[in-house]
PDB file of N, CA, C and O in Angstrom:
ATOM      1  N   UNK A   1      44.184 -45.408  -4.303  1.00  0.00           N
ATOM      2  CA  UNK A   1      43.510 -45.718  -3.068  1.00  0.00           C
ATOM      3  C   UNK A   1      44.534 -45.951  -1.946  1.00  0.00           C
ATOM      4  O   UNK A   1      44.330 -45.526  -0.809  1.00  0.00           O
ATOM      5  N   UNK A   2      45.942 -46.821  -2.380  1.00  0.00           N
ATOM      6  CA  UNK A   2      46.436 -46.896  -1.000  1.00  0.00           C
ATOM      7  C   UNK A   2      47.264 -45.556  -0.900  1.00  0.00           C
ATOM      8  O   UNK A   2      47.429 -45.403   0.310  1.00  0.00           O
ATOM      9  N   UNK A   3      47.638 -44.906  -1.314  1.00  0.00           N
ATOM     10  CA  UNK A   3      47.929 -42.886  -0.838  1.00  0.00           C
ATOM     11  C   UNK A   3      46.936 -42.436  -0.215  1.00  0.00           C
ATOM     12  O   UNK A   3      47.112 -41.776   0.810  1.00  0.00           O
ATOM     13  N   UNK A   4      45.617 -42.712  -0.728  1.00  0.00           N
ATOM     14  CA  UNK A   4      44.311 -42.254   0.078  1.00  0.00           C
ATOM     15  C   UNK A   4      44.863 -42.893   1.373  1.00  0.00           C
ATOM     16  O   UNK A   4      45.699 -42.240   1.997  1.00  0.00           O
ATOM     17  N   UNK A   5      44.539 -43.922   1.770  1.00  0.00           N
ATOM     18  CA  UNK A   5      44.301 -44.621   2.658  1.00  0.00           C
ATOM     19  C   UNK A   5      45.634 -44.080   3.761  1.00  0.00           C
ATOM     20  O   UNK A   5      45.529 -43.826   4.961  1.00  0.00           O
ATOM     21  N   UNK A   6      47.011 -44.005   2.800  1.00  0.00           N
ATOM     22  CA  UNK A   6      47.876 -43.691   3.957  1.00  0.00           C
ATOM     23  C   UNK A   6      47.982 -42.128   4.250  1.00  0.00           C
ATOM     24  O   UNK A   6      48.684 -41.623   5.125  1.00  0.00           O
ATOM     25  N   UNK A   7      47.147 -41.450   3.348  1.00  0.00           N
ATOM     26  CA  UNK A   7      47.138 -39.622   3.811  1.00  0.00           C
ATOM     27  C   UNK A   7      45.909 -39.800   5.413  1.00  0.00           C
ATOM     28  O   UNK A   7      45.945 -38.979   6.330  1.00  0.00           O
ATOM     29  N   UNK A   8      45.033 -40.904   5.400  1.00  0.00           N
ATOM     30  CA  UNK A   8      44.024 -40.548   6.138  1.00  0.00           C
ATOM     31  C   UNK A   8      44.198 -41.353   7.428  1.00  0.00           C
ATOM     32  O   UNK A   8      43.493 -41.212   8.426  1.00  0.00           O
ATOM     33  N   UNK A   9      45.261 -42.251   7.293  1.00  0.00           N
ATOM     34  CA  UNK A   9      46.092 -42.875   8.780  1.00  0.00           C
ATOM     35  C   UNK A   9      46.890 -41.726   9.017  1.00  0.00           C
ATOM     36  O   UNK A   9      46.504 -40.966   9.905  1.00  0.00           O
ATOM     37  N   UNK A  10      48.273 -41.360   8.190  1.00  0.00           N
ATOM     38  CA  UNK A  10      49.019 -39.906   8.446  1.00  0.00           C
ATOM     39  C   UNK A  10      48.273 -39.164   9.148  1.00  0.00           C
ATOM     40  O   UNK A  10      48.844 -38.735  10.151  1.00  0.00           O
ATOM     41  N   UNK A  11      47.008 -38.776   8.992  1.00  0.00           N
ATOM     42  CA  UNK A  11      46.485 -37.850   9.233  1.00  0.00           C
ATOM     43  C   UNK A  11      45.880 -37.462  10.714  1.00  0.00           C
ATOM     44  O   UNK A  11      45.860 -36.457  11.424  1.00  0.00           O
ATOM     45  N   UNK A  12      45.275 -39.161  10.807  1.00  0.00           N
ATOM     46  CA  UNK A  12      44.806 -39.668  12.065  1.00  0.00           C
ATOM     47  C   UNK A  12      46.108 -39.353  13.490  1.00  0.00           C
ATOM     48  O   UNK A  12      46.195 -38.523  14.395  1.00  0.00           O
ATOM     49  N   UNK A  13      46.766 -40.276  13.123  1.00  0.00           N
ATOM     50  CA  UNK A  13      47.984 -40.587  14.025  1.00  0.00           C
ATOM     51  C   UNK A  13      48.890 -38.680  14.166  1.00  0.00           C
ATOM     52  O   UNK A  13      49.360 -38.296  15.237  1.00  0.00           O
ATOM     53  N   UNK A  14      48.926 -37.847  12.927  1.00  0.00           N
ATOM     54  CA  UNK A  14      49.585 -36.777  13.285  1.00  0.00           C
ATOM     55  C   UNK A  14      48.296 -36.290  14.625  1.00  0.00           C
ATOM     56  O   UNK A  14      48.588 -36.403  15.815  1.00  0.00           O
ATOM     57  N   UNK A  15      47.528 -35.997  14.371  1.00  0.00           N
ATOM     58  CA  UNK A  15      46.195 -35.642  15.259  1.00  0.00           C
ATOM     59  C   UNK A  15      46.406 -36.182  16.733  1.00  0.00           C
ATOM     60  O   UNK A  15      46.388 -35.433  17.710  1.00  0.00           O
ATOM     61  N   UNK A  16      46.610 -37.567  16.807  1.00  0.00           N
ATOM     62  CA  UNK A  16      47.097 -37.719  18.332  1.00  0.00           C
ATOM     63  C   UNK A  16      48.171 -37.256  18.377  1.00  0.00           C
ATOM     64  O   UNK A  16      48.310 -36.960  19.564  1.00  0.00           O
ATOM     65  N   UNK A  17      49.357 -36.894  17.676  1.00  0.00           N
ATOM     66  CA  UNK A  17      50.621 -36.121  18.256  1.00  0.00           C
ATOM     67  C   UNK A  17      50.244 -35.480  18.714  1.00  0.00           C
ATOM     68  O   UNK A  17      50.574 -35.277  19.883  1.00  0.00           O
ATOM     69  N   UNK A  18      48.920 -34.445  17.831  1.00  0.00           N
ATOM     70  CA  UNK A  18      49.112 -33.002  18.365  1.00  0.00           C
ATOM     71  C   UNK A  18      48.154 -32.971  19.746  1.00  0.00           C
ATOM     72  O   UNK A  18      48.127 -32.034  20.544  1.00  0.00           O
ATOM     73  N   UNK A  19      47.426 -34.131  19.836  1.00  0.00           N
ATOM     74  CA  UNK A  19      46.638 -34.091  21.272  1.00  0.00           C
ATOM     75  C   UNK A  19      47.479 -34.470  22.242  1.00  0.00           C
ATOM     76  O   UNK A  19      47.406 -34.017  23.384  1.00  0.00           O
ATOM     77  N   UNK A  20      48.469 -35.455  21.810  1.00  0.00           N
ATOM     78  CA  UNK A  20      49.686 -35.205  23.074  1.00  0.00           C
ATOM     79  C   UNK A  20      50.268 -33.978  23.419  1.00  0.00           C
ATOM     80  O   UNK A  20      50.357 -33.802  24.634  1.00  0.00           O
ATOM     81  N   UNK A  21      50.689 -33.078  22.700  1.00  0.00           N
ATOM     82  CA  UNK A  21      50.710 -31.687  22.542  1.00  0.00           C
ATOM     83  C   UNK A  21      49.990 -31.370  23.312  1.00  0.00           C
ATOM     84  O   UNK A  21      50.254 -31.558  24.500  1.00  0.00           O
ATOM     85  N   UNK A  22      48.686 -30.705  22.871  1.00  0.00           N
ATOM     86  CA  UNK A  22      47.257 -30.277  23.605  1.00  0.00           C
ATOM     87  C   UNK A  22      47.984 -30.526  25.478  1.00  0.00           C
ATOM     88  O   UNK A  22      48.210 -29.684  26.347  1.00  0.00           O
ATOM     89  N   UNK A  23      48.131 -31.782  25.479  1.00  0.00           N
ATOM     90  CA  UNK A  23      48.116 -31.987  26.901  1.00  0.00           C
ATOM     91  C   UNK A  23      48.969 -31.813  27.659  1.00  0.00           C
ATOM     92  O   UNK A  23      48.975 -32.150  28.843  1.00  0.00           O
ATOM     93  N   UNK A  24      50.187 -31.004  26.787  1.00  0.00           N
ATOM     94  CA  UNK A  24      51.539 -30.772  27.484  1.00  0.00           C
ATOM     95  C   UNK A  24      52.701 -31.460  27.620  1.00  0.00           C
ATOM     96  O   UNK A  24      53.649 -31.187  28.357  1.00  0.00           O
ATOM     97  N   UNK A  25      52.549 -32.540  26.725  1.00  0.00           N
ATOM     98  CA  UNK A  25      53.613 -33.486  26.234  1.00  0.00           C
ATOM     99  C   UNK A  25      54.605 -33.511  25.186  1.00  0.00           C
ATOM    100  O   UNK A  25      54.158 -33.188  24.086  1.00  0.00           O
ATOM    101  N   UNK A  26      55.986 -33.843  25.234  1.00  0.00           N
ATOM    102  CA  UNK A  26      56.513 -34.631  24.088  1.00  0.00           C
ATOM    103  C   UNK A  26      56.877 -33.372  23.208  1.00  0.00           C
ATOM    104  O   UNK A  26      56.820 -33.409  21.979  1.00  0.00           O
ATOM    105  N   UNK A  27      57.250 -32.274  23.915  1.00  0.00           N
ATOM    106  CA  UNK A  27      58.127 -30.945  23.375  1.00  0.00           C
ATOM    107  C   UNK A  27      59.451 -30.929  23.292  1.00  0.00           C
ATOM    108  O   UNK A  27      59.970 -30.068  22.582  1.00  0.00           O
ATOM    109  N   UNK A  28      60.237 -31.843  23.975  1.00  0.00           N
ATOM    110  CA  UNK A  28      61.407 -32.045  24.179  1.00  0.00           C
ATOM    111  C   UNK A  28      62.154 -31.922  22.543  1.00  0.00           C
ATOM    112  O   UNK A  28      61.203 -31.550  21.855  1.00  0.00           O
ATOM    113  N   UNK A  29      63.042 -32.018  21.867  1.00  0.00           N
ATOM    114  CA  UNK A  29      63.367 -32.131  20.583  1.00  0.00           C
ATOM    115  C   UNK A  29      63.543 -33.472  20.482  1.00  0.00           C
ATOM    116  O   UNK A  29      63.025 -33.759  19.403  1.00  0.00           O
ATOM    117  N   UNK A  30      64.007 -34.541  21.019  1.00  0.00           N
ATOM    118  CA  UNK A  30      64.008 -35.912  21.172  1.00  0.00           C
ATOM    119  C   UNK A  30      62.645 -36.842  20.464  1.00  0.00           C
ATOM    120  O   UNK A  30      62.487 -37.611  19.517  1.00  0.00           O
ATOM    121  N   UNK A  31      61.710 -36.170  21.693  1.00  0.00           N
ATOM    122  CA  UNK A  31      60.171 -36.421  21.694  1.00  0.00           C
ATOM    123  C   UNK A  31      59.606 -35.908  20.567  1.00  0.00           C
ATOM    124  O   UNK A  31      59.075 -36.658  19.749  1.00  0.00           O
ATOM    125  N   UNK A  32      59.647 -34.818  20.427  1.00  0.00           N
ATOM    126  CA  UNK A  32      59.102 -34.310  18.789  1.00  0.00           C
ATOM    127  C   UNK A  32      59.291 -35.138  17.694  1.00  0.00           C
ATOM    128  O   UNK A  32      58.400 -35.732  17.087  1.00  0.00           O
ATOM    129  N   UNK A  33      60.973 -35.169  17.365  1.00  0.00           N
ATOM    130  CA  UNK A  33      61.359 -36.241  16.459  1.00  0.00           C
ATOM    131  C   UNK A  33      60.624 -37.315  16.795  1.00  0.00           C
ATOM    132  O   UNK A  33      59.808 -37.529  15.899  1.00  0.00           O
ATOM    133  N   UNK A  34      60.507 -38.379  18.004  1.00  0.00           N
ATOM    134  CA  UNK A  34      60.014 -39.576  17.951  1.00  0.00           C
ATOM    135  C   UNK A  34      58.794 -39.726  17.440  1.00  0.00           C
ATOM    136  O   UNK A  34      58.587 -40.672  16.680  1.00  0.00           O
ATOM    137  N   UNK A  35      57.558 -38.631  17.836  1.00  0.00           N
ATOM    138  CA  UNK A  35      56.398 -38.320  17.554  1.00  0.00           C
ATOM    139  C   UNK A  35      55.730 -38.467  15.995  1.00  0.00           C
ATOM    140  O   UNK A  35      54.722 -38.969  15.498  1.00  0.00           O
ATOM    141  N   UNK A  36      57.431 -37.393  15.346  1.00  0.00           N
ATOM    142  CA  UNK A  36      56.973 -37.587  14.255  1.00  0.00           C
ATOM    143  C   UNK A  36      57.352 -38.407  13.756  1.00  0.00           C
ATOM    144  O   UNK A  36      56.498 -38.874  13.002  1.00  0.00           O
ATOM    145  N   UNK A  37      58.474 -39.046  13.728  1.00  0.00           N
ATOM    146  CA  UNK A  37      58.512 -40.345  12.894  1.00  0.00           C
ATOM    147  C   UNK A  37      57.654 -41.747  13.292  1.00  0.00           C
ATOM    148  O   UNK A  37      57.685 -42.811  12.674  1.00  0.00           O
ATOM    149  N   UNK A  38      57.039 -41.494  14.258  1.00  0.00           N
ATOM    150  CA  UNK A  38      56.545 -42.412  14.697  1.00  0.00           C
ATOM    151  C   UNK A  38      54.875 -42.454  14.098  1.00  0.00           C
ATOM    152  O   UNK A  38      54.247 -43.469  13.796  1.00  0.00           O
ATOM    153  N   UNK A  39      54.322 -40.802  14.029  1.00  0.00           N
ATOM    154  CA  UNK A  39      53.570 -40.211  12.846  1.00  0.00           C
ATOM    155  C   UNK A  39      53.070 -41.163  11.465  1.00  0.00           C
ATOM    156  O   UNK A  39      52.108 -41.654  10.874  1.00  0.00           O
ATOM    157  N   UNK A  40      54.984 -40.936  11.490  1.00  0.00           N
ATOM    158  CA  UNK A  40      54.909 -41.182   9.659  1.00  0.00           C
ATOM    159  C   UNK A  40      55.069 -42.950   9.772  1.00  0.00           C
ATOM    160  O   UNK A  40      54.317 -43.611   9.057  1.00  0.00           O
ATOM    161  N   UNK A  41      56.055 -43.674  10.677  1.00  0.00           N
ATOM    162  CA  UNK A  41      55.616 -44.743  10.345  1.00  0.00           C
ATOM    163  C   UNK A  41      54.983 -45.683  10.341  1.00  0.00           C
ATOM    164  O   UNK A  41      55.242 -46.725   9.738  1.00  0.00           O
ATOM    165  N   UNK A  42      53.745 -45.382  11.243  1.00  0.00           N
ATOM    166  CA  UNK A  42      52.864 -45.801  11.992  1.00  0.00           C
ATOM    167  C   UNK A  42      52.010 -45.503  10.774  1.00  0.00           C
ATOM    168  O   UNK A  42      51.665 -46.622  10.392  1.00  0.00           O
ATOM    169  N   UNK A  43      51.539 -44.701  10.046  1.00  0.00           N
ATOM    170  CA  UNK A  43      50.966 -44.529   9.011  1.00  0.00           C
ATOM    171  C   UNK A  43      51.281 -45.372   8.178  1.00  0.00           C
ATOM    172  O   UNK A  43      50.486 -46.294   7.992  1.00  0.00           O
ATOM    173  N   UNK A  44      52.116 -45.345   7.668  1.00  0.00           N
ATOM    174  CA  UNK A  44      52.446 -46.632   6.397  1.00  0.00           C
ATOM    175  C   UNK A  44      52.370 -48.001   6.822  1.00  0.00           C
ATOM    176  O   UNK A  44      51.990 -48.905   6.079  1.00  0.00           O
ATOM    177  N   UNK A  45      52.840 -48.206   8.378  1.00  0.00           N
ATOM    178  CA  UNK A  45      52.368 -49.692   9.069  1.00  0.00           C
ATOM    179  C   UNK A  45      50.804 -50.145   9.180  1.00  0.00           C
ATOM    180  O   UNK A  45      50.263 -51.221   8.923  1.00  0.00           O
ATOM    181  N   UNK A  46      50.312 -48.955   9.643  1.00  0.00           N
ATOM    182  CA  UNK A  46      48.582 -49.115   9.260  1.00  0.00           C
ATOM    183  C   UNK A  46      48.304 -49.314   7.789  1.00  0.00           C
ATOM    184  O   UNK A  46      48.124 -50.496   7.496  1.00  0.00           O
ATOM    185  N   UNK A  47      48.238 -48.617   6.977  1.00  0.00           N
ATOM    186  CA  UNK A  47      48.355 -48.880   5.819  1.00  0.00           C
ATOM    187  C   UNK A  47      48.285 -49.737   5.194  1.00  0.00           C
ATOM    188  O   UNK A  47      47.396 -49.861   4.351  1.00  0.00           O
ATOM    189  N   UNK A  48      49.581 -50.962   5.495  1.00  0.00           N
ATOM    190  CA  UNK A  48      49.744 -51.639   4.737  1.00  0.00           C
ATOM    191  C   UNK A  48      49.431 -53.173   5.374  1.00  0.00           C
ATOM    192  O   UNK A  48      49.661 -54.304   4.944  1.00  0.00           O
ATOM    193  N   UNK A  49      48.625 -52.528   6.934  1.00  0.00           N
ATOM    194  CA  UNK A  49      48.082 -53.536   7.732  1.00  0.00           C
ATOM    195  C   UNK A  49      46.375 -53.449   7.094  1.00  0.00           C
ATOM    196  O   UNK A  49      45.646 -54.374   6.737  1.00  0.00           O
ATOM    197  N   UNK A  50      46.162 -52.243   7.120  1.00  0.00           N
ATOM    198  CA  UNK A  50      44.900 -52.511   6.115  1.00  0.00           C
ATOM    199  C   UNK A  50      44.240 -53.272   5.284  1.00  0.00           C
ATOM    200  O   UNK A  50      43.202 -53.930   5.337  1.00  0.00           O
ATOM    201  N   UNK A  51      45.384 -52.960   4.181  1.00  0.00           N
ATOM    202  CA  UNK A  51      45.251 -53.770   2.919  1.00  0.00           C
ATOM    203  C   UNK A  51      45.305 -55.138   2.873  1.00  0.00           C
ATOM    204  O   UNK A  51      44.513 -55.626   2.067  1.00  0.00           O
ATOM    205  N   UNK A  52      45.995 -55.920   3.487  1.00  0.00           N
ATOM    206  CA  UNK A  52      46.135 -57.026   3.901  1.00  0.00           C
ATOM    207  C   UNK A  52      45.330 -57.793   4.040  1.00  0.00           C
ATOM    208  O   UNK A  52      45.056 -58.816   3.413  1.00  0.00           O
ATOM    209  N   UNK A  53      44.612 -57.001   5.470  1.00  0.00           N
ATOM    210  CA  UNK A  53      43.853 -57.419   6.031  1.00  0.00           C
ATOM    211  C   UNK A  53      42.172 -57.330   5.149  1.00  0.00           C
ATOM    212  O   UNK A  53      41.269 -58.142   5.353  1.00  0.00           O
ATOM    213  N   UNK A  54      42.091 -56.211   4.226  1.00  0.00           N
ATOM    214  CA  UNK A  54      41.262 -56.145   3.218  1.00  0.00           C
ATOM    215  C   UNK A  54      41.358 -56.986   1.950  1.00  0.00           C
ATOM    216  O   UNK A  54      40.366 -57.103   1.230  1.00  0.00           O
ATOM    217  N   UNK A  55      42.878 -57.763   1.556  1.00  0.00           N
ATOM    218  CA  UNK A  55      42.358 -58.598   0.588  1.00  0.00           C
ATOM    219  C   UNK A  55      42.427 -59.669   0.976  1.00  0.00           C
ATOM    220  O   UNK A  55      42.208 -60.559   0.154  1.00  0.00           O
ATOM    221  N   UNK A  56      42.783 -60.078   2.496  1.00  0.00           N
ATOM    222  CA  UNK A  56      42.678 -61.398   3.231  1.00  0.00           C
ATOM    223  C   UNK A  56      40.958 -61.705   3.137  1.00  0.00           C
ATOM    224  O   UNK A  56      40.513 -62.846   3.015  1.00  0.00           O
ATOM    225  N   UNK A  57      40.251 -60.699   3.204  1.00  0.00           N
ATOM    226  CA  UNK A  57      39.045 -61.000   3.774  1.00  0.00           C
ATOM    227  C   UNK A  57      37.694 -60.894   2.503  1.00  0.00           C
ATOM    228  O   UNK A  57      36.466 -60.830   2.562  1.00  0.00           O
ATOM    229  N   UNK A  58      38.819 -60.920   1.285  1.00  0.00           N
ATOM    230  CA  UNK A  58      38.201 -60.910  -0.255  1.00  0.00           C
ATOM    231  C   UNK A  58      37.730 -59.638  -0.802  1.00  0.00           C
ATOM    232  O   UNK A  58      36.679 -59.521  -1.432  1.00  0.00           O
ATOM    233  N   UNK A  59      38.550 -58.686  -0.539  1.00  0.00           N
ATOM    234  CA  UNK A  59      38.498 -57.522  -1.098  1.00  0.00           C
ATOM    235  C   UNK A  59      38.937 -56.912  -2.369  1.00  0.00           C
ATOM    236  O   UNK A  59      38.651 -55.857  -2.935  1.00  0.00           O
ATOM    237  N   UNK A  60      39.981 -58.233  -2.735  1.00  0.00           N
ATOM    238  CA  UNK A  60      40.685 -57.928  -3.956  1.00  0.00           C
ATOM    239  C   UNK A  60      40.180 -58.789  -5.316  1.00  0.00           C
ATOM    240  O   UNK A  60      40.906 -59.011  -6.284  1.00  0.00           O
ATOM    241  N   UNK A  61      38.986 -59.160  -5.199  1.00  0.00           N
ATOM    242  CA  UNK A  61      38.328 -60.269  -5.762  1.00  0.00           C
ATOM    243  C   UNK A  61      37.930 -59.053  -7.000  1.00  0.00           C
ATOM    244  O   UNK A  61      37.251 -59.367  -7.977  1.00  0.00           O
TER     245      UNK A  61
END
């Protein structure tokens, strides 16, 4: 479940890269890199803000 969970934040967050894209942004090679790592770690920060926040609130019961 938490791979689920972080393929479907990854997934989310790549999606606004590419709508920054869409809009003519963040082509630079600098910006790309930032985009994507920012992609990927923004995914695993959600993630693992999730879970947290899901067994804070008695999910892991």
């Amino acid at each position: 479940m938490f791979g689920y969970t972080w393929a479907l934040m990854h997934h989310m967050l790549s999606g606004i890269r590419h709508f920054v894209w869409d809009l003519g942004y963040g082509f630079k090679a600098n910006e790309r890199e930032a985009l994507t790592w920012g992609a990927l770690i923004g995914g695993i920060a959600l993630t693992v803000l999730i879970w947290i926040i899901a067994y804070a609130n008695g999910g892991g019961r």
